[in-house]
PDB file of N, CA, C and O in Angstrom:
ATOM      1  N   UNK A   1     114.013 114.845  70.242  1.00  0.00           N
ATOM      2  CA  UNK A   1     114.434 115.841  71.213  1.00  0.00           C
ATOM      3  C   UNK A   1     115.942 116.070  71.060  1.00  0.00           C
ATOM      4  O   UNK A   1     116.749 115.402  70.415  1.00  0.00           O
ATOM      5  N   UNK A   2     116.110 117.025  71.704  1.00  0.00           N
ATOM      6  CA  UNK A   2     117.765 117.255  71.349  1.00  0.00           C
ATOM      7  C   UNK A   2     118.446 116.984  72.756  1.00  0.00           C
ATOM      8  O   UNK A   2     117.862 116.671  73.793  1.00  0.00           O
ATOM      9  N   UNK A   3     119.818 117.174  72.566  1.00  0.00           N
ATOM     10  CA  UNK A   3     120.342 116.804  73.556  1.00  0.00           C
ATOM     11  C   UNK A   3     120.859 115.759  74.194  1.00  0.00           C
ATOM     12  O   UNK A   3     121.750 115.734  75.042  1.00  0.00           O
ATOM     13  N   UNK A   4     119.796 114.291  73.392  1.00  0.00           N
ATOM     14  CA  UNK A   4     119.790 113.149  74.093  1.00  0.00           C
ATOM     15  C   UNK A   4     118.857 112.862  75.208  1.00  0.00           C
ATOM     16  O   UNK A   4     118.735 111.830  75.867  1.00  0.00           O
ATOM     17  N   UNK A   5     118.100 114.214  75.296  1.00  0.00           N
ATOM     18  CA  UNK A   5     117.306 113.974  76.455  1.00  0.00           C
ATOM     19  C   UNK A   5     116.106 112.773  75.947  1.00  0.00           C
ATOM     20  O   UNK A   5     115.495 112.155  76.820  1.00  0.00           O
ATOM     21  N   UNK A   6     115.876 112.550  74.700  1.00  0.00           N
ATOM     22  CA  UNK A   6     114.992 111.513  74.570  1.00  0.00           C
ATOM     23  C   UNK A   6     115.380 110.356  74.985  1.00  0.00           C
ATOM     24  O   UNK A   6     114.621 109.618  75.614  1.00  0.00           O
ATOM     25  N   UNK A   7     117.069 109.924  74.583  1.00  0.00           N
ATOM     26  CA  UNK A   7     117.372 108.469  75.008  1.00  0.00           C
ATOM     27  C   UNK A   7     117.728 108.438  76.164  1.00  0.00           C
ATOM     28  O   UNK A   7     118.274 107.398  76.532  1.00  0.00           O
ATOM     29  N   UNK A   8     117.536 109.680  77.271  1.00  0.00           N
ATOM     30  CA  UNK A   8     117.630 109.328  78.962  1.00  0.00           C
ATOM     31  C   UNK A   8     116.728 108.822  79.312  1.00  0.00           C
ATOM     32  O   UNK A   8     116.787 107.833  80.042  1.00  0.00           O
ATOM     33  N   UNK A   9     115.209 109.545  78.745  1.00  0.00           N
ATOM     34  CA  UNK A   9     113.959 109.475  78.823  1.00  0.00           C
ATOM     35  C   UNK A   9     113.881 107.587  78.827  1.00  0.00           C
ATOM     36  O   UNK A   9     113.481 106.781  79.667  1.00  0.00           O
ATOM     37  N   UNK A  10     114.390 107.464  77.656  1.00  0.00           N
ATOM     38  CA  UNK A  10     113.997 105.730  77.450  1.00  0.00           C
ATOM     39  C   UNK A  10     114.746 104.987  78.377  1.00  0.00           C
ATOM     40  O   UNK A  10     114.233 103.949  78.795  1.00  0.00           O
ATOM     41  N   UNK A  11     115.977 105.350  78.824  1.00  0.00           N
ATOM     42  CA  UNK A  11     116.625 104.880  80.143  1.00  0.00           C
ATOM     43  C   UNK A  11     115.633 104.852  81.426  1.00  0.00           C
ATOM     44  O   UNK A  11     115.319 103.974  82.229  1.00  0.00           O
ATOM     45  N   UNK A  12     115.459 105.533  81.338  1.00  0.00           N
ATOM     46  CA  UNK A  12     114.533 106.155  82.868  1.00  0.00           C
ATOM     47  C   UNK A  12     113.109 104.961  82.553  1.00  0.00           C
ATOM     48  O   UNK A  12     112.787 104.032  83.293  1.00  0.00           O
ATOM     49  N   UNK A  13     112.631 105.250  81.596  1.00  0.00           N
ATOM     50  CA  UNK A  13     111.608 104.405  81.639  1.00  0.00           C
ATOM     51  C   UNK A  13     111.720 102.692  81.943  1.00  0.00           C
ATOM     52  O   UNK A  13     111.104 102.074  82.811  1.00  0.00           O
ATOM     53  N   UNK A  14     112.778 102.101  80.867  1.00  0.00           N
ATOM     54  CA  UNK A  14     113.195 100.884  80.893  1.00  0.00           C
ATOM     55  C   UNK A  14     113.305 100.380  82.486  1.00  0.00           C
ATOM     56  O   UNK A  14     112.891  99.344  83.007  1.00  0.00           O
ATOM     57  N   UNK A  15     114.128 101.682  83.133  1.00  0.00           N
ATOM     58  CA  UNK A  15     114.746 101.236  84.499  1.00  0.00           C
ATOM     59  C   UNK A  15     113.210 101.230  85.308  1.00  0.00           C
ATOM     60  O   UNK A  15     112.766 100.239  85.888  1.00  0.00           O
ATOM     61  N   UNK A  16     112.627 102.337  85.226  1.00  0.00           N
ATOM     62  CA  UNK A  16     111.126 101.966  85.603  1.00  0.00           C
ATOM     63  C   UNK A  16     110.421 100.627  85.473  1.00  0.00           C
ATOM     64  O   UNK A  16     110.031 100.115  86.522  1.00  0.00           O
ATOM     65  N   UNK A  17     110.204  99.984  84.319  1.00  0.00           N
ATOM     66  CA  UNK A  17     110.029  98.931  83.988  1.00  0.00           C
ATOM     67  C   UNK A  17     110.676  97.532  84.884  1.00  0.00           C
ATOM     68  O   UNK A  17     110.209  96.651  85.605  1.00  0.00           O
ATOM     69  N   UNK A  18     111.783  97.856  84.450  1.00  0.00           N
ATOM     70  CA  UNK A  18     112.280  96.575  85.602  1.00  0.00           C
ATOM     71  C   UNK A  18     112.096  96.704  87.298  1.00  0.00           C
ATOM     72  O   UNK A  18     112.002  95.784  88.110  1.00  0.00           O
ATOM     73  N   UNK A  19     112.078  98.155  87.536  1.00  0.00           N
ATOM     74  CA  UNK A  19     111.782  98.097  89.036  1.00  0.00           C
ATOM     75  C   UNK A  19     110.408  97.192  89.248  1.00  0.00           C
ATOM     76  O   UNK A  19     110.274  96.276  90.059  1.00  0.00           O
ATOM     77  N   UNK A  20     109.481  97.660  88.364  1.00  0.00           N
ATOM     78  CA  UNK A  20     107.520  97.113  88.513  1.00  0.00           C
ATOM     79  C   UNK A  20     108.165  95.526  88.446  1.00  0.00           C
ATOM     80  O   UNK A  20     107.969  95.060  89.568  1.00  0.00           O
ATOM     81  N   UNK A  21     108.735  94.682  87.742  1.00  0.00           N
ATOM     82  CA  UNK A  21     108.958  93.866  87.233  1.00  0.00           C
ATOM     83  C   UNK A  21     109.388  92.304  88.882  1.00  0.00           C
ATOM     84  O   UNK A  21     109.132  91.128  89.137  1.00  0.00           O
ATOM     85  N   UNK A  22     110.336  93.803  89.618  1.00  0.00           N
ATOM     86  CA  UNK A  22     111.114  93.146  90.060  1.00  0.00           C
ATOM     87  C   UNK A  22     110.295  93.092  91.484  1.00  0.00           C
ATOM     88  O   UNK A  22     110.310  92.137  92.260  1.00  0.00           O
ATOM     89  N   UNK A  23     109.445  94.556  91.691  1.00  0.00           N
ATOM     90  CA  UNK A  23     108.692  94.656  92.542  1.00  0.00           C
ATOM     91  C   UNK A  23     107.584  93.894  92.830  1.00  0.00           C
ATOM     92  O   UNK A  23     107.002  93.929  93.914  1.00  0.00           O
ATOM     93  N   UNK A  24     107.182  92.995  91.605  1.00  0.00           N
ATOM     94  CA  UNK A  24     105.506  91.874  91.158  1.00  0.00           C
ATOM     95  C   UNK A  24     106.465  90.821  91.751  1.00  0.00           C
ATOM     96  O   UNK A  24     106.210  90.486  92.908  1.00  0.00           O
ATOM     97  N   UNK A  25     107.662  90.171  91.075  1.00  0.00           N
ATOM     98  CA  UNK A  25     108.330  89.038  91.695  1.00  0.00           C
ATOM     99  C   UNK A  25     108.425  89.016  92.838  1.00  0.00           C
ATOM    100  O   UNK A  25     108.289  87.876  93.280  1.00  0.00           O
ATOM    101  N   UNK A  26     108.769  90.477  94.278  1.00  0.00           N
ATOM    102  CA  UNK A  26     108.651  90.139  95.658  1.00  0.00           C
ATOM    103  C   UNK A  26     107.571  90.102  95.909  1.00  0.00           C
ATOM    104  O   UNK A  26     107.318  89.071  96.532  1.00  0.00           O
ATOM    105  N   UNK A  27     106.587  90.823  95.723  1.00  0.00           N
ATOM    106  CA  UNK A  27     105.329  89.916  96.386  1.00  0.00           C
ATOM    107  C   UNK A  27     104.756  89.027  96.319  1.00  0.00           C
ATOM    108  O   UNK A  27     104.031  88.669  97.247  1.00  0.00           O
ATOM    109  N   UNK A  28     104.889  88.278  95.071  1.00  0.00           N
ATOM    110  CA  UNK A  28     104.970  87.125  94.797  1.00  0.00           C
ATOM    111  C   UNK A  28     105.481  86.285  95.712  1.00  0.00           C
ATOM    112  O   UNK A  28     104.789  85.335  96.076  1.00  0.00           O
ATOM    113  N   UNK A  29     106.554  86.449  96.154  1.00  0.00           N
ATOM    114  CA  UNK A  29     107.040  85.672  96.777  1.00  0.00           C
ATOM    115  C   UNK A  29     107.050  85.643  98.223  1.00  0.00           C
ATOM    116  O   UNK A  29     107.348  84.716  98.976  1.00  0.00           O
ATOM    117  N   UNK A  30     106.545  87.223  98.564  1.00  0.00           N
ATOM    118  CA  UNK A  30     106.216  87.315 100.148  1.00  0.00           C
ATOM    119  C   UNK A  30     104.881  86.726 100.232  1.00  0.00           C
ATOM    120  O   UNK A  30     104.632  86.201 101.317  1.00  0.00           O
ATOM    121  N   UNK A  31     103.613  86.673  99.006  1.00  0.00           N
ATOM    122  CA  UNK A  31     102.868  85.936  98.933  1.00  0.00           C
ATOM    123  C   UNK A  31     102.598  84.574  99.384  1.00  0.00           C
ATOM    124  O   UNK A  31     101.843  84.089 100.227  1.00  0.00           O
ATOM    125  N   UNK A  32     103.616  84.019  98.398  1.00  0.00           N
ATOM    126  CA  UNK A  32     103.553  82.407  98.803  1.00  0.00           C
ATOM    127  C   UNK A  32     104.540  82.159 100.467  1.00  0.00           C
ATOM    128  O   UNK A  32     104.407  81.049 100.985  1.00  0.00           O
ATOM    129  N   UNK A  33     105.256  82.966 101.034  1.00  0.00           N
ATOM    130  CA  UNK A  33     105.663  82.817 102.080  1.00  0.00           C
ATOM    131  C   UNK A  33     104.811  83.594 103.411  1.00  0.00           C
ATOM    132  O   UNK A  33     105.279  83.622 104.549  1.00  0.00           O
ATOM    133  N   UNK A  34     103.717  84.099 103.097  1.00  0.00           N
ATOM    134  CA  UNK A  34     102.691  84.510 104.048  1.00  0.00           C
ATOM    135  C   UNK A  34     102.046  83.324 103.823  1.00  0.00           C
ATOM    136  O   UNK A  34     102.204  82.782 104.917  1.00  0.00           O
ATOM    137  N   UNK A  35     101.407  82.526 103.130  1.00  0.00           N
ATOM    138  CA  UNK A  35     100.695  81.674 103.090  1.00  0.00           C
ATOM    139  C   UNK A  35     101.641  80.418 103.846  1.00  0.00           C
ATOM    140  O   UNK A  35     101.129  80.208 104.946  1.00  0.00           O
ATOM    141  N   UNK A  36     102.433  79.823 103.703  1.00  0.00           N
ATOM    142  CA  UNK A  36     103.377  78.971 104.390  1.00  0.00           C
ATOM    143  C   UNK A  36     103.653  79.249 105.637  1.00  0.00           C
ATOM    144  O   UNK A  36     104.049  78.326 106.348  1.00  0.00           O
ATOM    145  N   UNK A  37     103.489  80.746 106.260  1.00  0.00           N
ATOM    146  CA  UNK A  37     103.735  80.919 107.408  1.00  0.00           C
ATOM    147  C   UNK A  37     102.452  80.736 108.482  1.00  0.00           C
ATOM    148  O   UNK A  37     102.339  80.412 109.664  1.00  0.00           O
ATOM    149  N   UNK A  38     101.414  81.191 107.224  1.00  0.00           N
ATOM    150  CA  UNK A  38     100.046  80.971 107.792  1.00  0.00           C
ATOM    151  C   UNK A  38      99.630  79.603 108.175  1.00  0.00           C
ATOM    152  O   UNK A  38      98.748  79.570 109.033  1.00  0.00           O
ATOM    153  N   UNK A  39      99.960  78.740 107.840  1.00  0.00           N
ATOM    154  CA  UNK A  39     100.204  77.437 107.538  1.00  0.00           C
ATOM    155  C   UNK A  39     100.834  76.625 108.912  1.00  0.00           C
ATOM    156  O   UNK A  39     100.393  75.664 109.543  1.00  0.00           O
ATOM    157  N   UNK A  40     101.794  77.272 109.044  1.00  0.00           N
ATOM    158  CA  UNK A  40     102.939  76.806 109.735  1.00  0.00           C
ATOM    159  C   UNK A  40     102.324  77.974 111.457  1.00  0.00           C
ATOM    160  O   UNK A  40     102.512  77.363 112.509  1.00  0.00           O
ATOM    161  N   UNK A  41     101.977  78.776 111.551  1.00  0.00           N
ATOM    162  CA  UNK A  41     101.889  79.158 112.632  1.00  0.00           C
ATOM    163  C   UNK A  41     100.413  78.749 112.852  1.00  0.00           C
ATOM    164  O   UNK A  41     100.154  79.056 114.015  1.00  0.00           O
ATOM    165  N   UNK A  42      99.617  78.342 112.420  1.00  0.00           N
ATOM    166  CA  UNK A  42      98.062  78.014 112.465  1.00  0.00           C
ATOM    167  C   UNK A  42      98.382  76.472 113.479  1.00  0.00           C
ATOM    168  O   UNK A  42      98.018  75.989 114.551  1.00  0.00           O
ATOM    169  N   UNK A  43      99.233  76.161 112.401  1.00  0.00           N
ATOM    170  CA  UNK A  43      99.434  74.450 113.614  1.00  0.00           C
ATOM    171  C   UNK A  43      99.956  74.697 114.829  1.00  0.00           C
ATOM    172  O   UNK A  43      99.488  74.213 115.860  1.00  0.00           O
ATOM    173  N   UNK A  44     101.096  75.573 114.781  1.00  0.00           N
ATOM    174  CA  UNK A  44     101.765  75.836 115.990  1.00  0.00           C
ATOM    175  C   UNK A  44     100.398  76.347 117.070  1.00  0.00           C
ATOM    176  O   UNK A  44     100.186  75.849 118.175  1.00  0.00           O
ATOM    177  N   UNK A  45      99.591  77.429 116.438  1.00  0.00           N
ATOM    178  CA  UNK A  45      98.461  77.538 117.334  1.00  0.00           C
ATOM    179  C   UNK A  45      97.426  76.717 117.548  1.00  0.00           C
ATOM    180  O   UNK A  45      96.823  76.990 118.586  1.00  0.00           O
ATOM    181  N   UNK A  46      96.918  75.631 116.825  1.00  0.00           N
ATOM    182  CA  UNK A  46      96.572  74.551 116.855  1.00  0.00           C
ATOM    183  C   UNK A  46      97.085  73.803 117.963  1.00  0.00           C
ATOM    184  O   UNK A  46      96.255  73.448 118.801  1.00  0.00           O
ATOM    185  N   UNK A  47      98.429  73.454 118.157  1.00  0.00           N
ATOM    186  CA  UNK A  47      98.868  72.790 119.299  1.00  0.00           C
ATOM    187  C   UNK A  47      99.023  73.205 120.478  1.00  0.00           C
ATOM    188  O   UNK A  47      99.129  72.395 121.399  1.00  0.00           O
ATOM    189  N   UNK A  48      99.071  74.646 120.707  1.00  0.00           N
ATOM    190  CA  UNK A  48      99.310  75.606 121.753  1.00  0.00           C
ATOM    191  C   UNK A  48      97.508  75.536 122.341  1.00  0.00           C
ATOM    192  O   UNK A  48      97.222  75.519 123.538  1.00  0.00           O
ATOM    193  N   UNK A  49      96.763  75.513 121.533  1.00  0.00           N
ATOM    194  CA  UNK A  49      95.151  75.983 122.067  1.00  0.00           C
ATOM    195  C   UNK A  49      94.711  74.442 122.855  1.00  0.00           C
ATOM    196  O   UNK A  49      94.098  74.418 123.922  1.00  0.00           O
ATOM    197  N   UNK A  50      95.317  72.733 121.827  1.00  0.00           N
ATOM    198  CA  UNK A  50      95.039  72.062 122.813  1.00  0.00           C
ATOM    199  C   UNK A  50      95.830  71.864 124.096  1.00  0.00           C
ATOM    200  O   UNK A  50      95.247  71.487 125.113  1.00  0.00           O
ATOM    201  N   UNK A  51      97.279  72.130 124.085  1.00  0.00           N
ATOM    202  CA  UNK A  51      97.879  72.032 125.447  1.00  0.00           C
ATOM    203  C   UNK A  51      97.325  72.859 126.625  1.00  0.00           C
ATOM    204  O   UNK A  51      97.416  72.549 127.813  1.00  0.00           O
ATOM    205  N   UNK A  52      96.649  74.123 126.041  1.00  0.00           N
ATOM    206  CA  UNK A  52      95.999  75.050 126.975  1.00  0.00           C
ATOM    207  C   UNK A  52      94.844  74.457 127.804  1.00  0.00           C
ATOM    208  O   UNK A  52      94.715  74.501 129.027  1.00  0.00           O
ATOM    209  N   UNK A  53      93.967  73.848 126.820  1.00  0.00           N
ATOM    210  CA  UNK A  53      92.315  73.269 127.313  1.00  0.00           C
ATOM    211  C   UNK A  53      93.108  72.181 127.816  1.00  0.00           C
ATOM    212  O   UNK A  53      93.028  72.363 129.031  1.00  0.00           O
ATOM    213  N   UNK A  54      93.844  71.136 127.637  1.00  0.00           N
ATOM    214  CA  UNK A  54      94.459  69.967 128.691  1.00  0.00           C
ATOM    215  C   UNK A  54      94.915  70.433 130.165  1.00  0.00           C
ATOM    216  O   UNK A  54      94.722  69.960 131.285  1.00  0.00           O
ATOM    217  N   UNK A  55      95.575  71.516 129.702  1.00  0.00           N
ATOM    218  CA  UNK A  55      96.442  72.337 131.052  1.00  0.00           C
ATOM    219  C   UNK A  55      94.822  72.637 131.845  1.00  0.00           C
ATOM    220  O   UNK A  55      94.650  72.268 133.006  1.00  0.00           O
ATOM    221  N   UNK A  56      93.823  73.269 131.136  1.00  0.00           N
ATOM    222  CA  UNK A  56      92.643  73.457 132.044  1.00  0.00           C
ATOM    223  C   UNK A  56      91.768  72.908 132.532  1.00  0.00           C
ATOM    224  O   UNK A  56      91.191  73.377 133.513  1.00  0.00           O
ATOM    225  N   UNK A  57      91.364  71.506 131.849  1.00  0.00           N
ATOM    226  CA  UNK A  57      91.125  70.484 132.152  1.00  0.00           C
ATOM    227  C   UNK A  57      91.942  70.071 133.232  1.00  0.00           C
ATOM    228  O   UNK A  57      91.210  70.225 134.210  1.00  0.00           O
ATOM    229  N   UNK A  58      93.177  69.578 133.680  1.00  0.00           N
ATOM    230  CA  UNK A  58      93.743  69.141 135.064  1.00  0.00           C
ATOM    231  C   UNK A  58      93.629  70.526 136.354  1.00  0.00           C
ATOM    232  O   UNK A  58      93.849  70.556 137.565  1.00  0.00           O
ATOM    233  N   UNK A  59      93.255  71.372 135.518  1.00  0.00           N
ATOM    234  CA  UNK A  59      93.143  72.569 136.907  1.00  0.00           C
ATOM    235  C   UNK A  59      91.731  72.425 137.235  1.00  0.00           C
ATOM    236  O   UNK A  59      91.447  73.082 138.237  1.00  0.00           O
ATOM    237  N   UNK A  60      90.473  71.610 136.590  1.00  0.00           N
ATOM    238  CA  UNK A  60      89.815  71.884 137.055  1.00  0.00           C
ATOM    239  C   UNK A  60      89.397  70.712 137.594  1.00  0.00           C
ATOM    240  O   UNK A  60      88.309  70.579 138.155  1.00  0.00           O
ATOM    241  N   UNK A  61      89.912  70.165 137.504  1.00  0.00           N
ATOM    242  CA  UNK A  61      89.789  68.326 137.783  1.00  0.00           C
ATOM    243  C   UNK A  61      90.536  68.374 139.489  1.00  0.00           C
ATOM    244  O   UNK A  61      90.013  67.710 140.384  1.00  0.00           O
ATOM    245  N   UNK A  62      91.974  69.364 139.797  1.00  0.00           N
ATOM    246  CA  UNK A  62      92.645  69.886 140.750  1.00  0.00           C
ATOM    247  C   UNK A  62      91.585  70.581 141.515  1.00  0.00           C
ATOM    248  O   UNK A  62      91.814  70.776 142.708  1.00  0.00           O
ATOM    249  N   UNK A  63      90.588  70.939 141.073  1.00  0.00           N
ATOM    250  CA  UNK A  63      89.882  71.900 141.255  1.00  0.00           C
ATOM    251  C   UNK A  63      88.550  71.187 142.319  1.00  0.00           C
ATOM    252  O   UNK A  63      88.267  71.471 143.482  1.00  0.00           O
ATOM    253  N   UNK A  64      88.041  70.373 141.558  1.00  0.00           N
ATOM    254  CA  UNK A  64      87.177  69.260 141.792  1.00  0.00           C
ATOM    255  C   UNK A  64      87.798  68.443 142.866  1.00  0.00           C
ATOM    256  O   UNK A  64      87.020  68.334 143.814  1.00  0.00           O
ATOM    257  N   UNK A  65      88.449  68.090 142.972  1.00  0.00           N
ATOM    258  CA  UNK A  65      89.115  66.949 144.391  1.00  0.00           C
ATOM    259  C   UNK A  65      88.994  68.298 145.269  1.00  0.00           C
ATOM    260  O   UNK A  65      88.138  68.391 146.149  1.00  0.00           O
ATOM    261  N   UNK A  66      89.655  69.054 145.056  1.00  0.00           N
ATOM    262  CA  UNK A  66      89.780  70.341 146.492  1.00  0.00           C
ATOM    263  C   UNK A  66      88.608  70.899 147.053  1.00  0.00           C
ATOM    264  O   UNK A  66      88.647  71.562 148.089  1.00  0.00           O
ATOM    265  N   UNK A  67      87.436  70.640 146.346  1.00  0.00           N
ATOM    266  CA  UNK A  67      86.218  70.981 147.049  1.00  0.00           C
ATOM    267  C   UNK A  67      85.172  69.574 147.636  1.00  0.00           C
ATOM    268  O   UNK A  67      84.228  69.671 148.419  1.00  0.00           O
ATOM    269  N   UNK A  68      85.781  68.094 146.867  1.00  0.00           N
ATOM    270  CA  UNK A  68      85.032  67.390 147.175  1.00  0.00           C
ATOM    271  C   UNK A  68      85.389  67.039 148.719  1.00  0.00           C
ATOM    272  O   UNK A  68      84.521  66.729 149.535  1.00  0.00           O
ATOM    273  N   UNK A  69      87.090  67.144 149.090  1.00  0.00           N
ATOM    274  CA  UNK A  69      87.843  66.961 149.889  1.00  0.00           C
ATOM    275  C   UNK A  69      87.452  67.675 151.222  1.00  0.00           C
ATOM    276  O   UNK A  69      87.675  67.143 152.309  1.00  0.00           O
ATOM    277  N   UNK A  70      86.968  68.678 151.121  1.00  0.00           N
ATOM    278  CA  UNK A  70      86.738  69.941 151.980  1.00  0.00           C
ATOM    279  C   UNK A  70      85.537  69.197 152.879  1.00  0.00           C
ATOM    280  O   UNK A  70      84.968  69.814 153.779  1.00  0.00           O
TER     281      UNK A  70
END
């Protein structure tokens, strides 16, 4: 081509190239940090679901004296 417009062309592409390149490496890595978070907030809800059923367990146990009482 004339002009040079061919070796923009190969610029443009190359730079294309590294964007895909650079774009596979972040999800990659938001990958393995969705999984770690999944991880990490699963326990946190894990511990939150038994403090809940304990917390409901003494309300109903609160619950139980107040009617046996009556």
């Amino acid at each position: 081509m004339q002009n040079g417009v061919s070796s923009v062309l190969a610029v443009i592409g190359k730079e294309v190239l590294n964007l895909e390149t650079g774009i596979g490496r972040l999800q990659s890595k938001l990958g393995s940090l969705n999984k770690t978070s999944l991880a990490v907030f699963g326990g946190l809800g894990l511990a939150a679901g038994g403090a809940f059923a304990a917390g409901l367990a003494k309300v109903a146990e609160h619950g139980t004296k107040l009617l046996v009482s009556r």
